[in-house]
Structure formats: structure tokens, C-alpha cells
BATI-963858 format. One record per residue: residue number from 1; residue in one letter; x, y, z of N, C-alpha, C in turn. Coordinates in steps of 0.2 Angstrom, whole numbers, padded with zeros to 4 digits. Layout:
BEGIN
<atom k="NUM" r="a" n_xx="X" n_yy="Y" n_zz="Z" ca_xx="X" ca_yy="Y" ca_zz="Z" c_xx="X" c_yy="Y" c_zz="Z"/>
...
This chain:
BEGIN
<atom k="1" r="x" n_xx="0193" n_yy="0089" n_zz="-0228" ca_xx="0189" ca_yy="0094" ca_zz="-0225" c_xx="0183" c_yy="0096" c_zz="-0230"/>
<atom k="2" r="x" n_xx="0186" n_yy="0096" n_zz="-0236" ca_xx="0181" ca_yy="0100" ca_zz="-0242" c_xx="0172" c_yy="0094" c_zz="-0241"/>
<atom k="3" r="x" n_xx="0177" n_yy="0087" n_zz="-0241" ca_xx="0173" ca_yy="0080" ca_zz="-0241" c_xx="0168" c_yy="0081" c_zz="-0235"/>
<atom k="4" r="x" n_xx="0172" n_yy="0083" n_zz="-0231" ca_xx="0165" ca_yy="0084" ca_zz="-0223" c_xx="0161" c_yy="0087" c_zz="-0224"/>
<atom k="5" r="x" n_xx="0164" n_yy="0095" n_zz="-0226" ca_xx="0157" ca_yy="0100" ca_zz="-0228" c_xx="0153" c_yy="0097" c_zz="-0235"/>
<atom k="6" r="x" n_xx="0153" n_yy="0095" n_zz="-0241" ca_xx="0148" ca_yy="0091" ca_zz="-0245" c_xx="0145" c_yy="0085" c_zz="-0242"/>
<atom k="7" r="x" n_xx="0144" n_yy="0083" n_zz="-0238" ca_xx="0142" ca_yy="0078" ca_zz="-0232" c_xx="0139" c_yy="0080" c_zz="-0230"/>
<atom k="8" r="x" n_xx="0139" n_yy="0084" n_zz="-0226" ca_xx="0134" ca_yy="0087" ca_zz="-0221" c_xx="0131" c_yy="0091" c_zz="-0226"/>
<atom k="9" r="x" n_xx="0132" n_yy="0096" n_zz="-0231" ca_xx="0126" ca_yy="0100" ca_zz="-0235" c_xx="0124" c_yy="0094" c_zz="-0236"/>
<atom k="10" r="x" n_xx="0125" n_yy="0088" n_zz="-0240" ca_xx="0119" ca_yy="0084" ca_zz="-0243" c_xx="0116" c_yy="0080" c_zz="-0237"/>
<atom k="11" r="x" n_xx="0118" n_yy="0080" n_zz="-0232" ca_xx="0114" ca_yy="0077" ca_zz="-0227" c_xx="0107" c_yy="0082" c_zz="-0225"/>
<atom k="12" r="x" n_xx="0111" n_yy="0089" n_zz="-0224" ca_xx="0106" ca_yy="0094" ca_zz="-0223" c_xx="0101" c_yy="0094" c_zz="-0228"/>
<atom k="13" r="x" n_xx="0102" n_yy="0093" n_zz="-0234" ca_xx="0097" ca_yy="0095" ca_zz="-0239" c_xx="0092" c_yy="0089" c_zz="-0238"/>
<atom k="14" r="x" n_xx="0094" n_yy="0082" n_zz="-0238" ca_xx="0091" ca_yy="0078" ca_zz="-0237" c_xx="0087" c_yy="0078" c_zz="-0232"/>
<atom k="15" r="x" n_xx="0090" n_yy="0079" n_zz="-0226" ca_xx="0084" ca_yy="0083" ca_zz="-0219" c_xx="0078" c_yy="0085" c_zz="-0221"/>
<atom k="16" r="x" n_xx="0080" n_yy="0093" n_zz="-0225" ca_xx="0076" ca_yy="0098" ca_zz="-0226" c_xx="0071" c_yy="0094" c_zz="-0231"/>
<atom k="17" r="x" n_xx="0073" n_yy="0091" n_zz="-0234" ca_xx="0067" ca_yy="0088" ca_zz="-0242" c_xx="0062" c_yy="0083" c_zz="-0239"/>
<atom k="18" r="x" n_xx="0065" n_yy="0078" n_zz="-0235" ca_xx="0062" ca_yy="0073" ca_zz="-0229" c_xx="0055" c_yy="0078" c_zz="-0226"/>
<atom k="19" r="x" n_xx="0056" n_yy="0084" n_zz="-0222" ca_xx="0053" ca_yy="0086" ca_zz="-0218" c_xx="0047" c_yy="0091" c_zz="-0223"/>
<atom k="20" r="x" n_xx="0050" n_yy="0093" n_zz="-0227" ca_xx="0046" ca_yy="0096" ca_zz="-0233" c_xx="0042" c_yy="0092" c_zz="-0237"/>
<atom k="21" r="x" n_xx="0042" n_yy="0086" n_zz="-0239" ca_xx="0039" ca_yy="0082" ca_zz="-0242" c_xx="0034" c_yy="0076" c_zz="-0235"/>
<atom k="22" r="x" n_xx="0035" n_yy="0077" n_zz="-0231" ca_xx="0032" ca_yy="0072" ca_zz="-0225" c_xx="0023" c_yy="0077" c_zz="-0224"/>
<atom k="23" r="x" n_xx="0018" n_yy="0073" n_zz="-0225" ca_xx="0013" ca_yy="0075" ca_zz="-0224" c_xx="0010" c_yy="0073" c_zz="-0217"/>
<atom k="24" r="x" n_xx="0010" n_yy="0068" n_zz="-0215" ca_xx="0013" ca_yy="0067" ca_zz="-0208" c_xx="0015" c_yy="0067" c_zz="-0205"/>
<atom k="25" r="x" n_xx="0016" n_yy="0066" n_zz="-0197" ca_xx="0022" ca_yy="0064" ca_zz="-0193" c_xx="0022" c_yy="0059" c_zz="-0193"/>
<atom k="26" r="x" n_xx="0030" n_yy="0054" n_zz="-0194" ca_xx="0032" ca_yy="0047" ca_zz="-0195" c_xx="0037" c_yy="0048" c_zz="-0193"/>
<atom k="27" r="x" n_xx="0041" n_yy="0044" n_zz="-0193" ca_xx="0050" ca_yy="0042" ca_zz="-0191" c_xx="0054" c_yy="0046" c_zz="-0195"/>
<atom k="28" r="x" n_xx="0053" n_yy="0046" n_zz="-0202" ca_xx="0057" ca_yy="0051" ca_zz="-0205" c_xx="0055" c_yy="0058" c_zz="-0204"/>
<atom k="29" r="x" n_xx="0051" n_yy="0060" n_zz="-0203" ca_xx="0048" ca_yy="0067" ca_zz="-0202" c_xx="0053" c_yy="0068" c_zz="-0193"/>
<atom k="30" r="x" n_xx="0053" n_yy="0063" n_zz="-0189" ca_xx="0056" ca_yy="0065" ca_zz="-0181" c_xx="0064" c_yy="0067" c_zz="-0187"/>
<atom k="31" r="x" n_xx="0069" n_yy="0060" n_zz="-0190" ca_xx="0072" ca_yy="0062" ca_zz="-0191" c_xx="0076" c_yy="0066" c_zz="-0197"/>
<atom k="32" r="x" n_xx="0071" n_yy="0069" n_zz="-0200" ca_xx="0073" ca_yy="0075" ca_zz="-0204" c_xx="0073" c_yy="0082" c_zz="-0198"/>
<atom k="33" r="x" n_xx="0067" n_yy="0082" n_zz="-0195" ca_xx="0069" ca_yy="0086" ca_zz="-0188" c_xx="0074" c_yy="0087" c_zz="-0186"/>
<atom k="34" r="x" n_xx="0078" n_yy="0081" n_zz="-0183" ca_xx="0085" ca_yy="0081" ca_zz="-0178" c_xx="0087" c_yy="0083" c_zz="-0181"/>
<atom k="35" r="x" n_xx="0090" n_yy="0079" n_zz="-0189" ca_xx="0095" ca_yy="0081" ca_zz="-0194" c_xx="0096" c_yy="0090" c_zz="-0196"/>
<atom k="36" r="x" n_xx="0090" n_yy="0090" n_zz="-0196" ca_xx="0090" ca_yy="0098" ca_zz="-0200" c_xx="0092" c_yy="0104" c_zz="-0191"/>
<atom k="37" r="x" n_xx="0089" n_yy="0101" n_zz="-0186" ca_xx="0092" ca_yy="0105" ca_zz="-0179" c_xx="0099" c_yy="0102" c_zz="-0179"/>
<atom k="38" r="x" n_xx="0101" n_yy="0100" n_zz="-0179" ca_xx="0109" ca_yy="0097" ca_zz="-0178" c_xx="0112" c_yy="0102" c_zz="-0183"/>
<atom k="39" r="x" n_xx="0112" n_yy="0100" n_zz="-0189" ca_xx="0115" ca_yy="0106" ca_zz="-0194" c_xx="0113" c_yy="0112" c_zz="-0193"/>
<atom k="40" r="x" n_xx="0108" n_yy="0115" n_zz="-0192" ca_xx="0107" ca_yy="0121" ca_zz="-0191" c_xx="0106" c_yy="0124" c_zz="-0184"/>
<atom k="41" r="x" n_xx="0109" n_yy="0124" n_zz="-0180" ca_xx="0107" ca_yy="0125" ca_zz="-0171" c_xx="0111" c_yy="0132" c_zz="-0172"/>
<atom k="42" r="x" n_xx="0116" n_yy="0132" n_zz="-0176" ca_xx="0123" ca_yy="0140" ca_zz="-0175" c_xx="0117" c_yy="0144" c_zz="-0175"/>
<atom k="43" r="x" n_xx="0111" n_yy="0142" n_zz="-0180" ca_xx="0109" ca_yy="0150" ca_zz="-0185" c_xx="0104" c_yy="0153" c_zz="-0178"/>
<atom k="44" r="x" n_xx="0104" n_yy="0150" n_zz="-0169" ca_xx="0100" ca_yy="0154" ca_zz="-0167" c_xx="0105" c_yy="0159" c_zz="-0164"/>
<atom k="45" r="x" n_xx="0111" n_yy="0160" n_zz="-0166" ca_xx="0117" ca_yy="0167" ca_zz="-0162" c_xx="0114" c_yy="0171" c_zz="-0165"/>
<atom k="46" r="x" n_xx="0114" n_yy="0171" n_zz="-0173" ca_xx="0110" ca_yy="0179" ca_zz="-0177" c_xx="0102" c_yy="0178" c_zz="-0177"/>
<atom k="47" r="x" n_xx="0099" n_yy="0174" n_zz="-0175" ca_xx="0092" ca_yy="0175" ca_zz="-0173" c_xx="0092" c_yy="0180" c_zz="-0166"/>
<atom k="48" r="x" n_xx="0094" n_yy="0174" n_zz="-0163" ca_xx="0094" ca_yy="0181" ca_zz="-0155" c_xx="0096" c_yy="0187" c_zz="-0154"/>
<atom k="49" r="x" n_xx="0099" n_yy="0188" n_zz="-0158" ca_xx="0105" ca_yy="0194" ca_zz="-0156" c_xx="0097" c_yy="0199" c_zz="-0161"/>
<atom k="50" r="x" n_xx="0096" n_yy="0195" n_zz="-0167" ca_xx="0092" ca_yy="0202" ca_zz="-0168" c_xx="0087" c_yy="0201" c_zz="-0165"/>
<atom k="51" r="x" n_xx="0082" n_yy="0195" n_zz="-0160" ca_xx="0078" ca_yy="0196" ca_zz="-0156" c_xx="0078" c_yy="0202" c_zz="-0151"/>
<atom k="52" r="x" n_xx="0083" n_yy="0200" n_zz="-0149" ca_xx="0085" ca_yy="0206" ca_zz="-0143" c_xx="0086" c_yy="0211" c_zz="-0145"/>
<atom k="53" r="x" n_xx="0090" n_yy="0212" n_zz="-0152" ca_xx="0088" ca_yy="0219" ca_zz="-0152" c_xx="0084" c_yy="0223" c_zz="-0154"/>
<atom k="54" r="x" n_xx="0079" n_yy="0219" n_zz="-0157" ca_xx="0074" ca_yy="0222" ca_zz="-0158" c_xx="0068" c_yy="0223" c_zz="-0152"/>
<atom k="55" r="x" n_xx="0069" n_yy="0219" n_zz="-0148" ca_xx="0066" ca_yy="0218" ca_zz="-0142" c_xx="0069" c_yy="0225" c_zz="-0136"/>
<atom k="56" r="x" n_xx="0075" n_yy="0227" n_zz="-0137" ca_xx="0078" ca_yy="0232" ca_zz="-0134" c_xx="0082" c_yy="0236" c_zz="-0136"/>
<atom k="57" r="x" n_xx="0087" n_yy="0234" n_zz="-0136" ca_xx="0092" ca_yy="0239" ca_zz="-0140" c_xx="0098" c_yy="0234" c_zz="-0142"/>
<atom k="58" r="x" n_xx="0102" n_yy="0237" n_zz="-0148" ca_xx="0105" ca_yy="0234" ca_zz="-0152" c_xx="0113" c_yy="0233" c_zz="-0147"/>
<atom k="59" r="x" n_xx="0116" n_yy="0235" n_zz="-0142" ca_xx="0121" ca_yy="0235" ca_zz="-0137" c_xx="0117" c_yy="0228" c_zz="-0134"/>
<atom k="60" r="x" n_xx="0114" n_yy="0228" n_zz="-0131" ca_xx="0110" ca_yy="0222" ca_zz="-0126" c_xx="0109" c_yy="0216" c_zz="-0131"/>
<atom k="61" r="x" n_xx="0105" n_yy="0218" n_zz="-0138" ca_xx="0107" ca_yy="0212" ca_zz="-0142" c_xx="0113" c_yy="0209" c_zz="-0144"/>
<atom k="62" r="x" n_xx="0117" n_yy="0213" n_zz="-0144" ca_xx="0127" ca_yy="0210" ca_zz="-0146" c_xx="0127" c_yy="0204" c_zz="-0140"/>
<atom k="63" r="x" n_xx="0126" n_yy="0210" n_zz="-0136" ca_xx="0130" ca_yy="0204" ca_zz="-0129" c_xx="0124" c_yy="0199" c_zz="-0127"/>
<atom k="64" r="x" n_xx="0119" n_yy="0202" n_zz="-0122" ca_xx="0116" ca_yy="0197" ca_zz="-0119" c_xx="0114" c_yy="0192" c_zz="-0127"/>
<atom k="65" r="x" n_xx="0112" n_yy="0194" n_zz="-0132" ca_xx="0108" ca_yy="0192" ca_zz="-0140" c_xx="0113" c_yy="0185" c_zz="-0141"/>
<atom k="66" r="x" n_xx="0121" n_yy="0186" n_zz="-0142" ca_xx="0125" ca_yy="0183" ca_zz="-0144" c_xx="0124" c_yy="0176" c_zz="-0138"/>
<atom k="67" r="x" n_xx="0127" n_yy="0179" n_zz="-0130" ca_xx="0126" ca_yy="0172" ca_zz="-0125" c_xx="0118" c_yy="0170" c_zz="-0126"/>
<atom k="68" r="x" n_xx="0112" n_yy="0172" n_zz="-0125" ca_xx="0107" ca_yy="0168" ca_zz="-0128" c_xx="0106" c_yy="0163" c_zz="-0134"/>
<atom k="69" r="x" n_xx="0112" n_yy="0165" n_zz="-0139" ca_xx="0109" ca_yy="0163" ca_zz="-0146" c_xx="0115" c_yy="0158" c_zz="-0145"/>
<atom k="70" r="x" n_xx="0120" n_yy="0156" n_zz="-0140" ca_xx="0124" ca_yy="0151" ca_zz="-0140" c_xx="0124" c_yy="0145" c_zz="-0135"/>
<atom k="71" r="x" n_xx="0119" n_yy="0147" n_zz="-0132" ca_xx="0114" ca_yy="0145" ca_zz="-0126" c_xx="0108" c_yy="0140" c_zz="-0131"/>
<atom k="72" r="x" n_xx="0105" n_yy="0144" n_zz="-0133" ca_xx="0099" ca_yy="0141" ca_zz="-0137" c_xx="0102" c_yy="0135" c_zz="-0143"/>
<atom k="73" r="x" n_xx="0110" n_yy="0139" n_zz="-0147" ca_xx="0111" ca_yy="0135" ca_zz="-0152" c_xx="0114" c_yy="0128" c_zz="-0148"/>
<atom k="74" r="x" n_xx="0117" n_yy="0129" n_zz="-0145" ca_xx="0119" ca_yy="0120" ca_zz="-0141" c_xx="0112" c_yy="0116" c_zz="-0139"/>
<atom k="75" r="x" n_xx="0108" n_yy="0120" n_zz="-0136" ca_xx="0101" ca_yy="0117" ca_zz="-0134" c_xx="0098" c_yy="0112" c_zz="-0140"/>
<atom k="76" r="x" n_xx="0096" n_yy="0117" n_zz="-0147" ca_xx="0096" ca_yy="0116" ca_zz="-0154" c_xx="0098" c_yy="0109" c_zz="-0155"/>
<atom k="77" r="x" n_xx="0106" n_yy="0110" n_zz="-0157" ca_xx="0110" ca_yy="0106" ca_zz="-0159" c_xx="0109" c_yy="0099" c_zz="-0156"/>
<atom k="78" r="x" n_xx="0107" n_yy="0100" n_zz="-0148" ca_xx="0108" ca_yy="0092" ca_zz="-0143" c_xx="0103" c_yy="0092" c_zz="-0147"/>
<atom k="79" r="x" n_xx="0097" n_yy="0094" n_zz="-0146" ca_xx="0089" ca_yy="0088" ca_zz="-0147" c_xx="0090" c_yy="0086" c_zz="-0155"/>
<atom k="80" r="x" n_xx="0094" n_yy="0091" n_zz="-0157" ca_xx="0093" ca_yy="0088" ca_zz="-0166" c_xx="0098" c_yy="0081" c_zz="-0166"/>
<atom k="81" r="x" n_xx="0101" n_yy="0081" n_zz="-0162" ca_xx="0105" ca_yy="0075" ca_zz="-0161" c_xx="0103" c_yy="0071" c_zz="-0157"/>
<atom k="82" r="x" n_xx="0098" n_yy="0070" n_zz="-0152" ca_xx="0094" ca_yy="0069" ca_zz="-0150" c_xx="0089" c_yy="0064" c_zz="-0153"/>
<atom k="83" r="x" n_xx="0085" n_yy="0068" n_zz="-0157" ca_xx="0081" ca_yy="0067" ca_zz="-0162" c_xx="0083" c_yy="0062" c_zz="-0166"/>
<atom k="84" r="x" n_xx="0088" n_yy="0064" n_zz="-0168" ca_xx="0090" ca_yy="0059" ca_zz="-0176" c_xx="0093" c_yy="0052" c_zz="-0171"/>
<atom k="85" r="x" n_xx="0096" n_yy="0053" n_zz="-0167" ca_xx="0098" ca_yy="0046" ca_zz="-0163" c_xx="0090" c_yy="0040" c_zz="-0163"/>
<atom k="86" r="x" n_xx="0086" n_yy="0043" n_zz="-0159" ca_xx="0078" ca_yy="0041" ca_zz="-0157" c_xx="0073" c_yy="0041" c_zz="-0162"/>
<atom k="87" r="x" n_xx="0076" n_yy="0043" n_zz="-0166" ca_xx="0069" ca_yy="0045" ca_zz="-0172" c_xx="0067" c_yy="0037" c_zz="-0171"/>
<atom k="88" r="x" n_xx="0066" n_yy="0031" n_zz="-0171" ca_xx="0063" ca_yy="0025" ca_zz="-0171" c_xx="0057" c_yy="0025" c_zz="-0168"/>
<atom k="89" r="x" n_xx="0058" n_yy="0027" n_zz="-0162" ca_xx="0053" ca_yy="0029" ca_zz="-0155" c_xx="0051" c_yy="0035" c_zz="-0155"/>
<atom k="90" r="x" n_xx="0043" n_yy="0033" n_zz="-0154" ca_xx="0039" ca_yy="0038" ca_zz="-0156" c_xx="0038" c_yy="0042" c_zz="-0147"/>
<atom k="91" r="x" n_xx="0036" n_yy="0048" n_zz="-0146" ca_xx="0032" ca_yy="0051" ca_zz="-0151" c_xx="0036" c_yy="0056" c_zz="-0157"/>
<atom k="92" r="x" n_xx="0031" n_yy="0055" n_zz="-0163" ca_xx="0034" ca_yy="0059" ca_zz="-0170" c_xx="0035" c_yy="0069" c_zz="-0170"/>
<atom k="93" r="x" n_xx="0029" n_yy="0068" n_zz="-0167" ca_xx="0024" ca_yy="0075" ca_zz="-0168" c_xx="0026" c_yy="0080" c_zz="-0162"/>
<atom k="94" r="x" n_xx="0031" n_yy="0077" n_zz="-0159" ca_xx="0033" ca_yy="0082" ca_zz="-0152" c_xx="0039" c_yy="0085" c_zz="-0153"/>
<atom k="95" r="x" n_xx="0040" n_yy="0091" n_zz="-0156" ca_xx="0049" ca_yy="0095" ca_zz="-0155" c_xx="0049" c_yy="0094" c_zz="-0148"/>
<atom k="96" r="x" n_xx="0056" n_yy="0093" n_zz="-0146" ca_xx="0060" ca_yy="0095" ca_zz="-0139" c_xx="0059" c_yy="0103" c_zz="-0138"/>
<atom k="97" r="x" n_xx="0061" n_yy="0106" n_zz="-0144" ca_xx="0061" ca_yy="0113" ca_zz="-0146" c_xx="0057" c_yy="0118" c_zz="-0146"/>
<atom k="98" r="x" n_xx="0053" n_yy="0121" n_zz="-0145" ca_xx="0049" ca_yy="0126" ca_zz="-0148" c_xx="0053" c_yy="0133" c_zz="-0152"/>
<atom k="99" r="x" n_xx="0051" n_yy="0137" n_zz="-0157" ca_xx="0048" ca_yy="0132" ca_zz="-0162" c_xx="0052" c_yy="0127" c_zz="-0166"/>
<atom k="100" r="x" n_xx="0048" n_yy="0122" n_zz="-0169" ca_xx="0051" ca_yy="0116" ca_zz="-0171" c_xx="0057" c_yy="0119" c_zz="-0174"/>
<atom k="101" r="x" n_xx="0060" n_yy="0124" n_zz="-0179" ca_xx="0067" ca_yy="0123" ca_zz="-0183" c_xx="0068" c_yy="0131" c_zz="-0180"/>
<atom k="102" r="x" n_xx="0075" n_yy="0132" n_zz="-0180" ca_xx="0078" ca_yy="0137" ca_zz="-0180" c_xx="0076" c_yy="0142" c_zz="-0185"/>
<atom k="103" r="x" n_xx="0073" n_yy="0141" n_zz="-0190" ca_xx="0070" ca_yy="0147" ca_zz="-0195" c_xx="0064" c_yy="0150" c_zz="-0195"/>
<atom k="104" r="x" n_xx="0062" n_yy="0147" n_zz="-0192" ca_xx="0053" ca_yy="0149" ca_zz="-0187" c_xx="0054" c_yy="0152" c_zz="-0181"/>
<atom k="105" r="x" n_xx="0051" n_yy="0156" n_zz="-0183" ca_xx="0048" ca_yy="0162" ca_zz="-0176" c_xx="0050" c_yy="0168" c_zz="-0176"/>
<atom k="106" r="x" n_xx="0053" n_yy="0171" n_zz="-0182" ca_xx="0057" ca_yy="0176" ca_zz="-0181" c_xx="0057" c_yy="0178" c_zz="-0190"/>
<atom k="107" r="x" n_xx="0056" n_yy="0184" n_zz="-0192" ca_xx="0058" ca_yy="0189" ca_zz="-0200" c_xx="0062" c_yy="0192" c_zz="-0199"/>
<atom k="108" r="x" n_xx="0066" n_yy="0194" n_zz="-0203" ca_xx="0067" ca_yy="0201" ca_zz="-0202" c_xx="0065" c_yy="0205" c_zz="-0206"/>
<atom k="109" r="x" n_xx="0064" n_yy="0210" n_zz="-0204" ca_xx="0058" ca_yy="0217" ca_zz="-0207" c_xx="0058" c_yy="0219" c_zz="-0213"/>
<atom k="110" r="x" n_xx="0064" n_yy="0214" n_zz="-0219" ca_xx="0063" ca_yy="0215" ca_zz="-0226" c_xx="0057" c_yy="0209" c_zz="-0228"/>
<atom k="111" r="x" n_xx="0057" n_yy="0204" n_zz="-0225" ca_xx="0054" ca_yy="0200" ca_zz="-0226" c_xx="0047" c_yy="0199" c_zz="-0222"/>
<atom k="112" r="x" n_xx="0046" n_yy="0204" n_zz="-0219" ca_xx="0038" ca_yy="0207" ca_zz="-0216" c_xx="0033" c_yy="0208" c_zz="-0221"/>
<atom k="113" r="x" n_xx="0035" n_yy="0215" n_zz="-0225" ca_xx="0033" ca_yy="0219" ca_zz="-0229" c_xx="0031" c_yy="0213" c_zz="-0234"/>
């Protein structure tokens, strides 16, 4: 088990460094993409939930926030697997997604300031 999770962190990181250091869209830029959506799709449950409740109220974020973010992260997850299956075949530059990785499109308000 310990061996799966150090696997995937280094696969993660590798994703992340790929897509970080990619100045164009190429095959590895698609599949540091997938990579980094596949491992990170859980993170849109706490994204939603505070979308929502900041969007409305914190009650409506739990619930409807939580179905949303479980909703979105399977969404996440398939294209990132997706992605990384097809990264050979182009086109490079098109996320399935918008926005392209789970950690865009959203602050939270310590990190506004």
C-alpha cells in the first residue's frame, strides 16, 4: 500500500513538472494534463462545496457543494485518464475540462488578499 501511494505522488509530481516546464502544447504537455487530472479530480469536492458556499450559503454548499464536487471530480478523473491514455493524438491545446486543472478557477479569500 505505502508502495502505491509513493507511485502515484512520483507520478503526480512528474505530471506537475512536465506541464510546468512545457512552453508549448506537445504530447507531454496533453499528458502531464491527464496525469495531474486523474490524480487530482477528489480536490473538486472542497472546491465546490466552497464555491457554493460562497456563491450562497454554507448549508447548500455541504450538500448540494459536496454532490457537485463528486460529480465534477469523476468528470476530472475520466478526462485525466482520458488524456493520458491519448496524449499521442493531437489536438495538445484542448482541455476536455474547463478550467484546465482542478486548482484554477477558484482562491480562497486568504489567498485573494
Amino acid at each position: 500500500m505505502l508502495r502505491k501511494t509513493v507511485v502515484m505522488l512520483l507520478v503526480s509530481f512528474m505530471a506537475i513538472s512536465v506541464v510546468a516546464f512545457a512552453e508549448d502544447h506537445n504530447a507531454l504537455t496533453k499528458l502531464g494534463r491527464g496525469l495531474a487530472n486523474a490524480v487530482t479530480g477528489i480536490v473538486e469536492v472542497p472546491k465546490q462545496i466552497y464555491l457554493v458556499s460562497k456563491e450562497r450559503e454554507p448549508i447548500t454548499g455541504i450538500t448540494y457543494g459536496t454532490a457537485k464536487g463528486i460529480c465534477y471530480g469523476l468528470l476530472r478523473t475520466g478526462a485525466g485518464v482520458y488524456d493520458s491514455v491519448t496524449f499521442p493524438i493531437p489536438p495538445y491545446d484542448k482541455p476536455i475540462m474547463e478550467p484546465e486543472y482542478a486548482f484554477e478557477g477558484w482562491q480562497p479569500e486568504s489567498a485573494e488578499k
